[in-house]
C-alpha positions in Angstrom: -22.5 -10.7 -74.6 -23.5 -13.7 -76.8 -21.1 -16.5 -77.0 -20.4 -17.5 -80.1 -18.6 -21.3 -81.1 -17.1 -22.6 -84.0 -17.1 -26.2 -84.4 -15.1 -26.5 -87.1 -14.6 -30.6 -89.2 -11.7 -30.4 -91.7 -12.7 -31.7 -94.8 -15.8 -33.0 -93.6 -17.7 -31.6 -97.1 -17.1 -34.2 -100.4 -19.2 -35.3 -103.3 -21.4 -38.0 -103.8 -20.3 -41.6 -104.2 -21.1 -44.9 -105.9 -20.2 -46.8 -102.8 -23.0 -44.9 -100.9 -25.9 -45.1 -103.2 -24.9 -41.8 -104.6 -24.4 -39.8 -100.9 -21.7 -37.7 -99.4 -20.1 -39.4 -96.5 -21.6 -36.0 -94.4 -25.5 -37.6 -96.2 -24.7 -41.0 -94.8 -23.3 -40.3 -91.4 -25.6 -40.7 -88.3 -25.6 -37.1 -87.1 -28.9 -37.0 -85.1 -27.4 -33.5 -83.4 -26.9 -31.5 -86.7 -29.9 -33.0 -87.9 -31.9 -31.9 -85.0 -29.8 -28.3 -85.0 -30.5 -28.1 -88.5 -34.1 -27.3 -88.7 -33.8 -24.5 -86.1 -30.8 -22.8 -87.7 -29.6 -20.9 -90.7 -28.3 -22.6 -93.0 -26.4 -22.2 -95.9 -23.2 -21.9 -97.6 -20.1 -19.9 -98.1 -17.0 -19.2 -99.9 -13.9 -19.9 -97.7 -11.1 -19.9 -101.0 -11.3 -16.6 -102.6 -10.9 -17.1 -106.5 -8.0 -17.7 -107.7 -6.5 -19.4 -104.6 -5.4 -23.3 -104.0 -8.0 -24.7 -102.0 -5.5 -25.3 -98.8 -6.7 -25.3 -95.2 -4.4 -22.6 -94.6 -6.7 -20.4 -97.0 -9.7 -21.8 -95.5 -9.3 -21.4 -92.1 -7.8 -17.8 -93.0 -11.3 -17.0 -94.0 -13.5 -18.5 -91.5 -11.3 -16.6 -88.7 -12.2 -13.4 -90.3 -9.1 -12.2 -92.7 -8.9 -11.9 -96.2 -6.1 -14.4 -97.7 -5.6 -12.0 -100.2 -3.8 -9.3 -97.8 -2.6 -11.8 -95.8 -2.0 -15.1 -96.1 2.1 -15.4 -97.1 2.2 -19.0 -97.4 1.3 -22.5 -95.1 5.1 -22.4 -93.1 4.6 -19.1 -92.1 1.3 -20.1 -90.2 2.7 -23.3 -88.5 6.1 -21.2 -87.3 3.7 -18.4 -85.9 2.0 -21.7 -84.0 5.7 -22.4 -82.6 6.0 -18.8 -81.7 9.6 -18.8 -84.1 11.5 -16.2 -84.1 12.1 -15.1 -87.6 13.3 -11.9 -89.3 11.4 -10.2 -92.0 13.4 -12.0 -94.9 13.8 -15.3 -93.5 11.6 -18.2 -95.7 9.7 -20.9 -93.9 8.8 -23.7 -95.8 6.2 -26.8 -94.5 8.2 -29.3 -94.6 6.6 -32.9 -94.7 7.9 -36.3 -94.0 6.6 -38.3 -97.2 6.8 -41.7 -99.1 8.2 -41.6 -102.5 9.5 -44.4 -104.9 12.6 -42.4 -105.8 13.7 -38.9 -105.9 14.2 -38.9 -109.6 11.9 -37.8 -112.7 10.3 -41.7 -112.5 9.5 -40.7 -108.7 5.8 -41.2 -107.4 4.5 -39.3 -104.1 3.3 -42.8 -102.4 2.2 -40.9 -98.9 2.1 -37.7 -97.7 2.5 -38.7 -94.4 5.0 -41.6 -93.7 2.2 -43.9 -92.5 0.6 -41.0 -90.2 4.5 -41.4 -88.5 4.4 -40.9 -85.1 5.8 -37.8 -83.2 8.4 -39.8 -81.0 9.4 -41.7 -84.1 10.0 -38.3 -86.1 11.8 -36.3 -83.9 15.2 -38.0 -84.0 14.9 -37.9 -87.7 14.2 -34.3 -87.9 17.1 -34.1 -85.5 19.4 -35.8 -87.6 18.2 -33.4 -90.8 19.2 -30.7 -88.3 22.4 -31.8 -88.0 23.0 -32.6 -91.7 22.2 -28.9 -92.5 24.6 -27.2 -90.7 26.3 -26.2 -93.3 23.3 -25.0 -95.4 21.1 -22.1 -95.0 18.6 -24.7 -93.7 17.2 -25.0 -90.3 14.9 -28.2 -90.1 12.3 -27.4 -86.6 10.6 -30.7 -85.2 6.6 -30.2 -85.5 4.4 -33.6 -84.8 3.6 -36.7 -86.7 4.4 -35.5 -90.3 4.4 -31.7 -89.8 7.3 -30.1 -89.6 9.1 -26.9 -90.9 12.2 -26.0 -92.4 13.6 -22.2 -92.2 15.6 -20.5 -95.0 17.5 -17.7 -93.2 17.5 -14.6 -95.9 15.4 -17.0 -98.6 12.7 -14.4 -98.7 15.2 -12.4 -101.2 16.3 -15.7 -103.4 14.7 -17.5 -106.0 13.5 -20.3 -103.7 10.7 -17.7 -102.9 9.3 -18.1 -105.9 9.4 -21.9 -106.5 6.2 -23.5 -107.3 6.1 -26.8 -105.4 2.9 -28.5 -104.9 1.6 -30.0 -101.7 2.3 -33.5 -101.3 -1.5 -34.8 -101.0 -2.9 -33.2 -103.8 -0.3 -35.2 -105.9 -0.9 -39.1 -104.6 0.1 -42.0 -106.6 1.3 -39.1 -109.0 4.7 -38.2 -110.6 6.7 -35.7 -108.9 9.1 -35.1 -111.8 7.7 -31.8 -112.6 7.9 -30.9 -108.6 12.0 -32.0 -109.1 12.1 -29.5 -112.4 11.2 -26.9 -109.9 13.9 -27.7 -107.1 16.2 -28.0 -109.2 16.3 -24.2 -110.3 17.5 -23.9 -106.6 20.5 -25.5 -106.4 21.0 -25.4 -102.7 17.2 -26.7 -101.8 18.0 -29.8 -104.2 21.3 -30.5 -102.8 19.6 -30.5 -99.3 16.6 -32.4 -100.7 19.3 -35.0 -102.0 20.8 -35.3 -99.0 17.7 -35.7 -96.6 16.7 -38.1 -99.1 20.2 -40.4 -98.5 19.7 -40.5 -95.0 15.9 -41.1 -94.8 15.8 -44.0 -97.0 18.4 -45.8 -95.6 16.8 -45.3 -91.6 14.7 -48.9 -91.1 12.4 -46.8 -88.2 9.6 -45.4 -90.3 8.3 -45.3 -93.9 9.1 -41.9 -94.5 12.0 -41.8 -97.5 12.2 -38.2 -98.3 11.4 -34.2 -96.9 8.8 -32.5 -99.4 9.6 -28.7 -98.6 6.3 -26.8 -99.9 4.2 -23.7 -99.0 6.9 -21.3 -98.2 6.3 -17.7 -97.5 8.0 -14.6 -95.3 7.0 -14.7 -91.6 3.2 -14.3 -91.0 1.3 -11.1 -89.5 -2.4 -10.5 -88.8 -4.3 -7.6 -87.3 -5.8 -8.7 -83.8 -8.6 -10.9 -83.6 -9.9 -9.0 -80.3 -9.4 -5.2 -82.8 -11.5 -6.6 -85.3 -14.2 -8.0 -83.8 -14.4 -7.1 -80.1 -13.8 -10.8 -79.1 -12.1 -12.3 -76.8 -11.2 -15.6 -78.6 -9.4 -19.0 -78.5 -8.8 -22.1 -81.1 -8.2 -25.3 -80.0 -7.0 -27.7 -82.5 -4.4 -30.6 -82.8 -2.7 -28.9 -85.5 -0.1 -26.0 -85.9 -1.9 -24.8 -88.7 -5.3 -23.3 -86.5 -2.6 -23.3 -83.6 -0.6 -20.4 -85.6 -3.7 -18.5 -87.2 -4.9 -18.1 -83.4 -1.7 -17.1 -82.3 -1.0 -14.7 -85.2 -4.4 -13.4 -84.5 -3.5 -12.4 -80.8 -6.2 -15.8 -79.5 -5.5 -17.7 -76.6 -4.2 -21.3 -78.2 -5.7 -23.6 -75.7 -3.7 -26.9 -75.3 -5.1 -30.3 -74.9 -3.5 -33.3 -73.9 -4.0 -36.4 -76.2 -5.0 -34.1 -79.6 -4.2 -36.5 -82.7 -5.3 -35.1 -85.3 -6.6 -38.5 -86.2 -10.1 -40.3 -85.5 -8.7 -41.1 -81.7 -7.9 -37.2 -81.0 -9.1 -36.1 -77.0 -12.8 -34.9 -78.1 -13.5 -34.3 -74.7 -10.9 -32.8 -73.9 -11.4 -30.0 -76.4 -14.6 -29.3 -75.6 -13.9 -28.9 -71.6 -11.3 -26.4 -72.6 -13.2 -24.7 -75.3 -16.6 -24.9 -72.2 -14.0 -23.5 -69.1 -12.3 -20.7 -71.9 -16.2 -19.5 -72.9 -16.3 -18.6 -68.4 -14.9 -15.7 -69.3 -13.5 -15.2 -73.0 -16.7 -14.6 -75.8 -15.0 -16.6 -78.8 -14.0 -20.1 -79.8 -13.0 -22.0 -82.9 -13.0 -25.5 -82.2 -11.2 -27.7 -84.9 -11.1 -31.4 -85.3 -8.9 -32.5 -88.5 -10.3 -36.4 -88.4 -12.5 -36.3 -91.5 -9.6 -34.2 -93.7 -7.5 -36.9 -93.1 -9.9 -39.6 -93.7 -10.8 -37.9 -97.0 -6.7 -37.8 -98.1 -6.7 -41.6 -97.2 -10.1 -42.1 -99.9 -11.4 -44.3 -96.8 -15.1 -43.2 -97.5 -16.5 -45.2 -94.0 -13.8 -44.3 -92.1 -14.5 -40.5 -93.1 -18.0 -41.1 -92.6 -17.3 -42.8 -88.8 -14.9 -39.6 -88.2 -18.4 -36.9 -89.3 -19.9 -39.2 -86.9 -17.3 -38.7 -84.0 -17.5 -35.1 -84.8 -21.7 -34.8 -84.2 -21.8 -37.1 -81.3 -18.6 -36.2 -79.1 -17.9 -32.1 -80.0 -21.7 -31.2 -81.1 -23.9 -33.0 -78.6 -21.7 -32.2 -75.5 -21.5 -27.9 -76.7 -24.9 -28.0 -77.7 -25.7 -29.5 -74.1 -23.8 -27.3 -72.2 -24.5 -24.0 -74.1 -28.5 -24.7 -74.8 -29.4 -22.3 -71.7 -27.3 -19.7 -72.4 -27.2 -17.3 -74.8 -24.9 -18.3 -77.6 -24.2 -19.3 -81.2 -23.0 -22.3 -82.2 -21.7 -22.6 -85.8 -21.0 -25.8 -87.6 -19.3 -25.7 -90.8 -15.9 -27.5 -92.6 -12.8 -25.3 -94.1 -13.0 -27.0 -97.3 -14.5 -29.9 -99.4 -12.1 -33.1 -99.5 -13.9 -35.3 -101.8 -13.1 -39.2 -101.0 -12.6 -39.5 -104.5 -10.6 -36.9 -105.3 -8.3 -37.3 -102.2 -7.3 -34.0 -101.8 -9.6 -30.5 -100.8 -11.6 -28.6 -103.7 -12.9 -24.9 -103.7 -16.3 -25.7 -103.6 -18.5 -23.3 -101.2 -19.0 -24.8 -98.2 -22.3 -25.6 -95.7 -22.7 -24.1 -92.4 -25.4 -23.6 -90.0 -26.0 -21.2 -87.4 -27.9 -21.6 -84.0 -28.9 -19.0 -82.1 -29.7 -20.7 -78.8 -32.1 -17.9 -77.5 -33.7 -17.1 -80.9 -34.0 -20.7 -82.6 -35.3 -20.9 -86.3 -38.5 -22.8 -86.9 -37.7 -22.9 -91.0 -34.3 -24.5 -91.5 -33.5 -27.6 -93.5 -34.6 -31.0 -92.1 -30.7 -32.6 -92.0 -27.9 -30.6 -92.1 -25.9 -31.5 -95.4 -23.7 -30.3 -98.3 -27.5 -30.3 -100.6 -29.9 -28.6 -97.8 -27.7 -26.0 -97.0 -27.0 -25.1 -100.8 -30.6 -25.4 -101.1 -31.4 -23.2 -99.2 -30.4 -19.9 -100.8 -28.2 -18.5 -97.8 -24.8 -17.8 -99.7 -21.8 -15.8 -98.3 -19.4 -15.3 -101.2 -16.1 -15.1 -98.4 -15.7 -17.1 -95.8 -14.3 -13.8 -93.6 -18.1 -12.6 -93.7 -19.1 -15.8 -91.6 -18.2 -14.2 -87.8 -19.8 -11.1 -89.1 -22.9 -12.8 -89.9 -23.0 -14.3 -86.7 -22.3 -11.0 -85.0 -25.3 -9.6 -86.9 -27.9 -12.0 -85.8 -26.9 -12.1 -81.8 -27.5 -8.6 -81.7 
């Protein structure tokens, strides 16, 4: 059977800007192997957030595994506690729970950083710790994640109003008011008075630059049909995150851990690709994710997003593509969503892929790979789910 590998940069899609003569940060990249996959692939684009969606990598990735969000995707903190392998009952609520930045928890409040300074995994844990401890009393259960990630479980919330809250992530509202986010926890009583209290605690601790929790993305515990059912695949993700972590595990995958993962520009490259290579000796599946250029994107660092695409092509796409080149395989590169260096945060716009059939190359596929050529192109799948499919069509 064909292998097939997903090499999957967050974010890596955006729109053109000023500061580089009117390219994407994917246009101005050095990215001599998509540019040489490119030609001898299919290329085009597809649909990863079904309308009428938020354009969240939860949603995304959803999609390019091969489910519908629409039957299944119950919120973000579902998908990160199925990653921690959480044992929840049907009406428990799991929020994501971020460490953030703000000026104040109060109606003059601005969201300053979703991410504490990208705080640091040792440096978080005794906070979240301490938020433990502070909600013993509550029907709160903070549970430690890494750097800013983390979750917090509302046993029985599934069946309260909390369910129903409309709170919006914290990097789709930088340098933004969050009084209309403290309108909506306020309706809960018991989330605000928790909220309050984290908030006490976290701006008075001189360790990081985190001052508050932002509890967002809550939904009843997560369940997916097997990958291996649907498809016939045996398959894996790798990824720093909890997010892919939790899709894959939902999903029946192997979750394949890697030492030295980020999430960040300095994330173990190598290190995912030897596991995703050594997993491919005997499984038939891989989704290989690298976060880097997401984060870049939600920092509006244009050339560090740009040096992040540029990681991505020469130390995950050169070494696959080298090691899978005499075999017979597919290697698909594509993004989960667009996060515009602008705009700061991810946008629903259809995203490029290409596809490279290693025994059956193209001789008719774009010069460069790029958000333009593979729009250009004319290839369009209108959900993100149909993606494997596709693939599975053309390796027969």
């Amino acid at each position: 059977m064909s292998k097939i590998v997903f090499l999957v940069a967050d974010g890596m899609a955006g729109w053109p800007l000023d500061s580089l003569g009117g390219r994407t940060t994917l246009q101005a990249a050095h990215t001599p192997t998509l540019d040489l996959l490119a030609p001898r692939s299919r290329c085009g684009c597809c649909r990863t957030v079904p309308q009428g969606m938020p354009p969240g990598s939860d949603v995304a990735n959803m999609s390019l595994l091969g489910y519908d969000p629409h039957a299944h995707h119950t919120g973000r903190g579902p998908i990160e506690a199925a990653a921690q392998g959480l044992q929840l009952d049907p009406d428990d609520l799991v929020w994501r729970m971020n460490l953030v930045n703000v000026t104040e928890l109060s109606g003059t409040g601005i969201m300053l950083d979703y991410s504490s300074g990208h705080i640091s995994t040792p440096v978080a844990a005794p906070l979240i710790a301490k938020l433990a401890e502070l909600a013993q009393e509550s029907p709160f259960q903070p549970i430690q994640g890494i750097q800013y990630r983390h979750l917090l479980v509302q046993r029985g919330g599934a069946a309260t109003d909390a369910a129903r809250l409309l709170i919006r992530p914290p990097h789709d509202i930088l340098d933004q008011a969050i009084a209309q986010d403290l309108a909506s926890f306020s309706t809960f009583p018991e989330l605000q008075a928790f909220l309050r209290t984290a908030h006490e605690f976290l701006r008075s601790e001189p360790t990081s630059q985190a001052t508050s929790i932002w509890p967002w993305g809550q939904g009843r515990p997560l369940s997916l049909p097997a990958f291996a059912e649907r498809f016939g695949l045996r398959g894996a993700v790798v990824s720093a995150v909890d997010l892919v972590k939790g899709l894959g595990r939902a999903a029946g995958m192997e979750v394949l851990e890697v030492e030295g993962v980020t999430g960040l520009i300095d994330t173990n490259y190598e290190g995912k690709v030897d596991a995703a290579l050594k997993f491919l000796e005997h499984g038939d599946f891989v989704y290989l994710h690298v976060e880097a250029p997401d984060e870049c994107g939600h920092m509006g660092d244009a050339e560090l997003k740009k040096r992040a695409i540029e990681l991505f092509d020469q130390r995950i796409v050169a070494p696959v593509l080298a090691a899978l080149e005499g075999s017979d395989a597919t290697i698909v590169v594509t993004c989960d969503h667009f996060t515009p260096v602008v705009r700061r945060t991810h946008t629903e716009d259809p995203v490029p892929f290409l596809s490279f059939r290693t025994r059956a190359p193209r001789t008719d596929g774009p010069a460069v790979f790029d958000e333009a050529t593979a729009q250009a192109t004319g290839l369009f799948l209108p959900e993100g789910r149909d993606l494997i499919p596709f693939c599975l069509e053309h390796t027969a």
